[in-house]
N, C-alpha and C positions, 0 to 999 in steps of 0.2 A: 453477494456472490454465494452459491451453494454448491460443496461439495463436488457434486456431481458433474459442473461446470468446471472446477479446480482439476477433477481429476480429464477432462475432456483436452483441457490446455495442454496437459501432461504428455497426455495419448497422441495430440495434433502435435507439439513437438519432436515428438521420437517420429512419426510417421513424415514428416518432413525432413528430418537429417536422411533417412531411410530414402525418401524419396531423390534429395539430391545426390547425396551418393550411388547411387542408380545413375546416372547424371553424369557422370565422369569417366575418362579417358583414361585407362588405367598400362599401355603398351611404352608410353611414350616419358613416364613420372620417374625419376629419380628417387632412389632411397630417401634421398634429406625431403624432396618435396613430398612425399609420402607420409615422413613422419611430421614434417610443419605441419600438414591437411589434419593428419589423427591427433596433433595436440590442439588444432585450433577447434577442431568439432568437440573434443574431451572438456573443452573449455566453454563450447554451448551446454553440454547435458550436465556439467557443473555447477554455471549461472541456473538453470532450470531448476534444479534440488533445491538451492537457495530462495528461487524462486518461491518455489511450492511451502519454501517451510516458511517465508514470509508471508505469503497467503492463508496459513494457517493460522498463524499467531492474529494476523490482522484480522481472519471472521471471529478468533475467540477473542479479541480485544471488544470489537463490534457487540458480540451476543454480551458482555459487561457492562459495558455504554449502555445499551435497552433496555436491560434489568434496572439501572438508573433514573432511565428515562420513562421509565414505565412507573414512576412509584406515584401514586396521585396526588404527592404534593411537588412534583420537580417545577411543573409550570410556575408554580408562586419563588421554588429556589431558582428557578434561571432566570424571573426579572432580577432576582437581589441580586444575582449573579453580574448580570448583565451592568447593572445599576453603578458599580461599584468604581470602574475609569471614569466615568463621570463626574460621581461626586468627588473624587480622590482629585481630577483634573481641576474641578473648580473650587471645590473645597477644601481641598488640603487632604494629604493622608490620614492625619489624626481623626480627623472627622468623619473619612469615610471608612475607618474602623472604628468606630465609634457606631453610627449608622449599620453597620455590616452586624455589630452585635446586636444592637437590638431588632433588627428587622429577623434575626436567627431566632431570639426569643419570643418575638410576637409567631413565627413559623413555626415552634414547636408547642405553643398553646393552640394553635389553630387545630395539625394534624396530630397532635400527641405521638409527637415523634421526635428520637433527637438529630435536631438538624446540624449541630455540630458533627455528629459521625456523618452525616452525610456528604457534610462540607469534607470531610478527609478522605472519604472514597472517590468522590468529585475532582480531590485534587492529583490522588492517585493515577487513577484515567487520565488524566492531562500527562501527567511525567508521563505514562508510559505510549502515548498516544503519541506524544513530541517523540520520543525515542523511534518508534516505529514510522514515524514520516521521513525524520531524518536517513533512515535505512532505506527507505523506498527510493530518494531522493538520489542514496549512496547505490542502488541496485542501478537505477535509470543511468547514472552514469559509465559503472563498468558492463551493463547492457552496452552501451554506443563502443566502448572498445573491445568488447566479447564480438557482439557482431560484423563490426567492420573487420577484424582479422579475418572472419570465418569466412566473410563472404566475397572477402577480394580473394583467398586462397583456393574458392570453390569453384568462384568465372574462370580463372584464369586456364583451369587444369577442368573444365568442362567441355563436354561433346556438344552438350545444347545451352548453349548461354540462357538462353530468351527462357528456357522453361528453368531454369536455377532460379533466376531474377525474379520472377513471377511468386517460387513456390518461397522465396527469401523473403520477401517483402511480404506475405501472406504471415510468416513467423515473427516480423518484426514488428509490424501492428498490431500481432494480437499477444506479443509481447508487452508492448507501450500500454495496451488500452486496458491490459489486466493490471499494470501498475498503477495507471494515472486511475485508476475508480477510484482509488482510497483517496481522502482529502479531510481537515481538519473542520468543525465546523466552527462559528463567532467565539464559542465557550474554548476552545482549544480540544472537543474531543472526536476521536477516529469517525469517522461515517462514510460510508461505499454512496457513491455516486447513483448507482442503480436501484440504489433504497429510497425507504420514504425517508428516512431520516431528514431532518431541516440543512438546506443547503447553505452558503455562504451567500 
């Protein structure tokens, strides 16, 4: 996802609160129902900032991961990578650290490189990788309770239902669909849906 799409999300959210509040019947509303409406929408452009700062961190977690993936020896470290539940499943743990060392050693005479710092940067990316799915996981959930306040309090106290419904559901998709891109791939680390990245 780039930047400029991030900040488009941003733009397309304000212009839609903007636009349902346009939207509303405002002769007829009660102080209280007035202020639920301005806490519930204050509680959208709050999920949003959240939003946007998670989008952040998730393309600079990303642009980490490629610099990774980019080095010309990772193809040879993500079989050993990969390699490593296998042997450990049928061979026992000892054995498949055992294995996991020397297969390091034979990779760092290959590319004269040290492949143990790699393996620590590698493992780095995963912690933080897990961390930031776990958030995404915790955002998609108080999205479903952010949303459903906002937009049963905005039908309710609207002039034009059908066009609220429409421009709601326009924010809720492209809500969902800006969260659900990010996904872990087999190694455990961050990759956007929309990239070349290797999928699951």
């Amino acid at each position: 996802m780039k930047i400029n799409r991030l900040l488009f999300v941003c733009w397309f959210t304000h212009a839609i609160l903007i636009a349902t509040s346009a939207c509303q019947t405002f002769d007829y509303r009660s102080p209280e129902e007035k202020a639920k409406q301005a806490e519930a929408t204050a509680k959208v452009t709050r999920f949003q900032e959240q939003h946007r700062k998670f989008n952040l961190e998730a393309m600079a977690l990303i642009q980490e991961v490629t610099l990774l993936k980019n080095h010309p020896g990772w193809p040879d470290m993500e079989k050993i990578l990969n390699s490593v539940p296998s042997v450990q499943y049928i061979e026992g743990r000892e054995e498949a650290d055992r294995k996991l060392q020397s297969a390091i050693l034979e990779w760092n005479r290959k590319w004269d490189a040290p492949g143990k710092d790699m393996i620590v940067k590698y493992r780095d990316l995963v912690e933080r990788s897990g961390a930031l799915e776990l958030q995404r996981a915790a955002l998609l959930k108080e999205w479903n309770q952010v949303y459903n306040e906002w937009v049963v309090l905005v039908l309710t106290q609207s002039a034009e239902p059908m066009q609220v419904v429409k421009l709601s559901k326009i924010l809720d998709e492209r809500t969902r669909s800006s969260l659900n891109e990010y996904a872990l791939d087999q190694l455990g680390l961050l990759y956007a849906r929309g990239g070349d990245e290797k999928r699951l």
